[in-house]
C-alpha positions in Angstrom: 0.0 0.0 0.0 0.9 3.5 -0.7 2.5 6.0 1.8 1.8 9.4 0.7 3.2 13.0 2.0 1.1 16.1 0.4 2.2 19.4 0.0 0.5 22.9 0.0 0.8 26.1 1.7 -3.0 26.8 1.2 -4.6 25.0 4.1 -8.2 24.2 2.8 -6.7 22.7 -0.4 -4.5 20.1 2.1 -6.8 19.5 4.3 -9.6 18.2 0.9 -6.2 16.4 -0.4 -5.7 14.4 2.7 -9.3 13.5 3.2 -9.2 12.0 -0.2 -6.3 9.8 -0.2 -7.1 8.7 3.1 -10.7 7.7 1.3 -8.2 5.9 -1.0 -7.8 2.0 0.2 -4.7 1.5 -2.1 -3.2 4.4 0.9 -1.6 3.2 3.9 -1.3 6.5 5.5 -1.1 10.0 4.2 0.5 13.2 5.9 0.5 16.9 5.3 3.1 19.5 5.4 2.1 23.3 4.8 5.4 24.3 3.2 8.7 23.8 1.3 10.8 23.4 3.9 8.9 21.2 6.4 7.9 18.8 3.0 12.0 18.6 2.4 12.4 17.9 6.3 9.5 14.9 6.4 11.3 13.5 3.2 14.8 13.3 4.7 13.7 11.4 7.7 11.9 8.9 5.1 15.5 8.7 2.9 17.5 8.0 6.1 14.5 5.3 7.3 14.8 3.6 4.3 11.9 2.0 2.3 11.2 -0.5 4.7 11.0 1.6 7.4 8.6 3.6 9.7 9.4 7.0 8.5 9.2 5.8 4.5 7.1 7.6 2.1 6.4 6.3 -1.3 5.3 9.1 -3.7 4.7 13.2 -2.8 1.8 14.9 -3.7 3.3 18.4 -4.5 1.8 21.5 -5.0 3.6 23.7 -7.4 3.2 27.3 -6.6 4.3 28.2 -3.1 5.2 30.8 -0.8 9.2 30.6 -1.0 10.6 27.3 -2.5 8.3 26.4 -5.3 7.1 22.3 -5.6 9.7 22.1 -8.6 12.5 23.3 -6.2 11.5 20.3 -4.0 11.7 18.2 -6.8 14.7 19.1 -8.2 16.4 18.7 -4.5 15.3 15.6 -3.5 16.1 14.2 -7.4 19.9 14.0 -6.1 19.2 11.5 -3.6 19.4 8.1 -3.9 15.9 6.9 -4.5 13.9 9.1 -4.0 10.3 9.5 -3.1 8.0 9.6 -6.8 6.4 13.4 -7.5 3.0 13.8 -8.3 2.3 17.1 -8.9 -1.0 18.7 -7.9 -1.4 22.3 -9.1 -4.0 25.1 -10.3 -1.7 25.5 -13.4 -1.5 23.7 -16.3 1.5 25.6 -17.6 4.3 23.4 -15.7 3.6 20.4 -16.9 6.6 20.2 -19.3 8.9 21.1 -16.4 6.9 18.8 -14.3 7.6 15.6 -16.3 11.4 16.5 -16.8 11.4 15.8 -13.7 10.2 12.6 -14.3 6.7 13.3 -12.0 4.3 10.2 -12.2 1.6 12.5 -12.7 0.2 15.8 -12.9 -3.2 16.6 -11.5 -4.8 19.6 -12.0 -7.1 21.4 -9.1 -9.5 21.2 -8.4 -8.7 17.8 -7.1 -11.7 15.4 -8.9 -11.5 12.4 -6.6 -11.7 9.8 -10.0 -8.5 11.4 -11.4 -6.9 11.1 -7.9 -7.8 7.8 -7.5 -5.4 7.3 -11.2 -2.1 9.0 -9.6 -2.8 6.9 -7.1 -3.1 3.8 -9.4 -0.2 4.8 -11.2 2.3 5.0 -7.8 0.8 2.1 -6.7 1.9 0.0 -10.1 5.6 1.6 -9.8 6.0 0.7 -6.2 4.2 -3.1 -5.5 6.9 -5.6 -7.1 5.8 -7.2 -9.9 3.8 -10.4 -9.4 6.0 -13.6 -10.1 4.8 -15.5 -13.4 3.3 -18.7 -12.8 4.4 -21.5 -14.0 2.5 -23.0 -17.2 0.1 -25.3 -16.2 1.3 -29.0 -17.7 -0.9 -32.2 -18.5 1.3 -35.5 -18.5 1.0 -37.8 -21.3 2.3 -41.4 -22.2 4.2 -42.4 -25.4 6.5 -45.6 -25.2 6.5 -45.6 -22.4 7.9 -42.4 -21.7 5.9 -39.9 -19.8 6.0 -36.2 -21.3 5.0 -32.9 -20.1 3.2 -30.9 -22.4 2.4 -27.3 -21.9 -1.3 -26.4 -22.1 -0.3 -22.9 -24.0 1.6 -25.4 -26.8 -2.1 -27.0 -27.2 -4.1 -25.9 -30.4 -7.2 -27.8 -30.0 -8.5 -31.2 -28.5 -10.4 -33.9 -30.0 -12.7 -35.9 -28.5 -12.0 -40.0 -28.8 -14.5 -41.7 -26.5 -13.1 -41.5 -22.8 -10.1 -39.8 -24.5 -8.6 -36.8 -25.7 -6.2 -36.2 -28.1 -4.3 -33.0 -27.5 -3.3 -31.3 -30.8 -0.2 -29.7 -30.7 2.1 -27.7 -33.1 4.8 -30.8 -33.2 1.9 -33.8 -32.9 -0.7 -35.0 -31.3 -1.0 -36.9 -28.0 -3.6 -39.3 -26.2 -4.9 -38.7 -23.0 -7.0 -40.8 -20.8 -9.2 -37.5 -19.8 -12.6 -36.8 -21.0 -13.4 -33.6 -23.0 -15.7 -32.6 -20.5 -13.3 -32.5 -17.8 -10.9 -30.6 -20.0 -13.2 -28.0 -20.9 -13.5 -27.1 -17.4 -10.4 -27.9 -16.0 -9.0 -25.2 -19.2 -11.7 -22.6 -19.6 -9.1 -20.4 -17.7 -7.0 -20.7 -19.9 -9.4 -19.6 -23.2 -10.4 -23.0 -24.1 -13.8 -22.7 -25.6 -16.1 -25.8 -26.7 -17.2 -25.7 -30.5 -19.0 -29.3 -30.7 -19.6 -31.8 -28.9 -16.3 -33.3 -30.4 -13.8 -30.4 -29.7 -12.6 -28.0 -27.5 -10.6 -25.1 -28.7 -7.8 -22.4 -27.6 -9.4 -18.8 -28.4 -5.1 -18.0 -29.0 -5.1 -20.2 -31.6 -8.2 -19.5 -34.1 -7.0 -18.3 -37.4 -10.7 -18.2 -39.2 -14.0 -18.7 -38.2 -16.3 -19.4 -41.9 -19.9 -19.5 -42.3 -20.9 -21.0 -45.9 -24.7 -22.2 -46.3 -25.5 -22.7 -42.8 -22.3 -24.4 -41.6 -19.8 -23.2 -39.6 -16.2 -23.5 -39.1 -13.2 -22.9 -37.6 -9.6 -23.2 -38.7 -7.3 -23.9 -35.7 -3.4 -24.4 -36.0 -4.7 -25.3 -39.9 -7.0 -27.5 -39.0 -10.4 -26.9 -40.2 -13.6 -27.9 -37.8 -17.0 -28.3 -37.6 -18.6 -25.7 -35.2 -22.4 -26.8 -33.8 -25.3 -24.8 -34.4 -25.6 -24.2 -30.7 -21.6 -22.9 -30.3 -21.9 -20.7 -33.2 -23.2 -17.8 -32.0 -21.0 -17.6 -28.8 -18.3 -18.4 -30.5 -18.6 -15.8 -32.9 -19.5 -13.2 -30.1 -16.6 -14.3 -27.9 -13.9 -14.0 -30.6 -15.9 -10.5 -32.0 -15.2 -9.6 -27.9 -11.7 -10.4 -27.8 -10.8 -8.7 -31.2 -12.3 -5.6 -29.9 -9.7 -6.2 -27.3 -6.7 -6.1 -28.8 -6.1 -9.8 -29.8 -9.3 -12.0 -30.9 -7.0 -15.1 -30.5 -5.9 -14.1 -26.6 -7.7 -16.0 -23.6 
């Protein structure tokens, strides 16, 4: 969570930028200075607490124009330090802002203070100071051959084809047989875009290159391969693929 300092020498305008961080739940605390100077002294103690200390503050919510040092004087200052707390500006003026990102500020929010555009300086600090979220490991389905077991990587998998209580997984190097029903697969995989077409094939949404209607029947082309689509999938189909395309990237999960 996010721990704030905001700046400004005009007390009304702190006092409604506090109450609406602290309204914030992404904000673990939020303090005010009325100045400059007492803003610089707050943000040394947090540089010599480090980040995982008590003192620490994560971003500064700094007003521009002030009575002595201005909010890009702060900024400059503390952009000598070693890292340094990030700089959202908040400010009445809209001529700064050039200044203001050279300065490499996360943000610049005009006032008055709309708690909606707030609440996106706040999203942005938050995304630059939680770590990253480890990637998970690719989910993997075992399967036999020889009798060797291989792992196969449920992104790698194109479509599957329904063989009575099997499944063969169609990949871009093969096939291979399961002993797994399709009807456990399409649930165990609909996290992952895996979308049933007919009653003999599940799909991966990644991997449709062509959906074709031609007198009443429809069909897909996966990896190349082309497949019946049932009257009843059609339609979803259709609108789930129009859904994702609007997206970015129809064939994503």
């Amino acid at each position: 969570m996010v721990r704030a300092l905001a700046v400004d020498d005009e007390q009304p305008a702190l006092a409604e930028l506090l109450y609406l961080l602290r309204a914030d739940p992404r904000v673990r605390s939020a303090e005010g200075a009325p100045d400059a100077d007492t803003a610089l002294s707050r943000i040394g103690r947090a540089l010599a607490a480090g980040a995982a200390g008590e003192d620490a503050v994560d971003v500064v919510f700094l007003d521009i124009q002030m009575a002595g040092r201005t909010g890009l004087d702060v900024a400059r200052l503390i952009a000598h330090f070693d890292r340094p707390p990030l700089i959202v500006f908040v400010t009445a003026h809209e001529g700064f802002a050039l200044q203001a990102f050279d300065l490499k500020a996360v943000d610049y929010v005009l006032k008055p203070v709309r708690r909606e555009r707030l609440a996106e300086a706040v999203r942005r600090v938050r995304d630059l100071t939680e770590p990253a979220p480890a990637a998970a490991a690719p989910e993997q389905i075992a399967v036999e051959l020889g009798g060797v077991t291989r792992f196969v990587a449920v992104e790698d998998i194109a479509y599957v084809e329904a063989q009575g209580d099997y499944a063969r997984l169609h990949t871009g190097d093969g096939s291979h047989l399961v002993r797994i029903p399709l009807s456990t697969l399409e649930e165990r995989w609909a996290a992952h875009g895996f979308v049933r077409v007919h009653r003999s094939h599940l799909v991966a949404l990644r991997r449709v290159e062509e959906l074709r209607l031609d007198a009443g029947t429809t069909t897909v082309k996966v990896a190349g391969a082309d497949l019946a689509v049932s009257r009843r999938h059609a339609r979803p189909l259709r609108d789930l693929l129009t859904r994702h395309a609007a997206q970015g990237d129809p064939r994503r999960p």
